[in-house]
C-alpha positions in Angstrom: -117.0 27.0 118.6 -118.6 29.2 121.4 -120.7 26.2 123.7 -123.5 28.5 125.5 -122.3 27.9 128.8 -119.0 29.7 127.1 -116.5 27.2 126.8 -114.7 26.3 123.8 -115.4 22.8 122.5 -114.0 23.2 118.9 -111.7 25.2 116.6 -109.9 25.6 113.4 -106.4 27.2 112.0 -106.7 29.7 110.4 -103.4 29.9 109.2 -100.8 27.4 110.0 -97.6 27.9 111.5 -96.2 25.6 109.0 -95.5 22.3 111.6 -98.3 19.9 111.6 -97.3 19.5 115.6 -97.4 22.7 116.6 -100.8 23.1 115.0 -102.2 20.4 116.6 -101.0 21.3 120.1 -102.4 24.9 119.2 -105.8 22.9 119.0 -104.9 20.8 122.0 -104.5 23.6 124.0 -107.7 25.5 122.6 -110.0 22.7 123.1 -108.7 21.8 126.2 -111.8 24.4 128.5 -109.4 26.8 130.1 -110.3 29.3 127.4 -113.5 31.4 127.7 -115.7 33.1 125.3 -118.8 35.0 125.3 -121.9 33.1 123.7 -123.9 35.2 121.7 -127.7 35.1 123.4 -131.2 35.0 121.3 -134.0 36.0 123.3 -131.6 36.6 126.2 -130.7 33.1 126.6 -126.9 32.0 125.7 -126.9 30.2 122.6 -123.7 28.0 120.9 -122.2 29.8 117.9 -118.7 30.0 115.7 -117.5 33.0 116.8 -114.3 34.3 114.5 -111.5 35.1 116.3 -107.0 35.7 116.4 -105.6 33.7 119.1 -102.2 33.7 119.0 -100.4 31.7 121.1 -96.4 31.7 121.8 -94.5 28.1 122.6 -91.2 28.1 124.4 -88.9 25.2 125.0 -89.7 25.1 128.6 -93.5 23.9 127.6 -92.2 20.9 125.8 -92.0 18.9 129.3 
């Protein structure tokens, strides 16, 4: 989810890499407010929305610290 001020505050798997713990630090790391988006705006305002979207994202062995 796309907050208006264009943060991420929620998201779901599409598809699942197949390890319950990967997926769930996938949504760690989405939720987490580094990520950006760009809010949709109604009336020129910013305005909350789902927005669909492929993010992959790559672990290595060096993250696992």
């Amino acid at each position: 989810y796309c907050n208006a001020d264009g943060r991420i505050s929620d998201a779901t798997i599409e598809k699942s890499s197949g390890y319950e713990r990967l997926d769930q630090a996938w949504m760690k790391e989405a939720k987490r407010g580094r990520w950006k988006c760009d809010p949709p705006t109604v009336n020129g305002q910013p305005q909350g929305a789902w927005i669909p979207s492929m993010v992959p994202l790559t672990f290595r062995l060096e993250d696992a610290r």
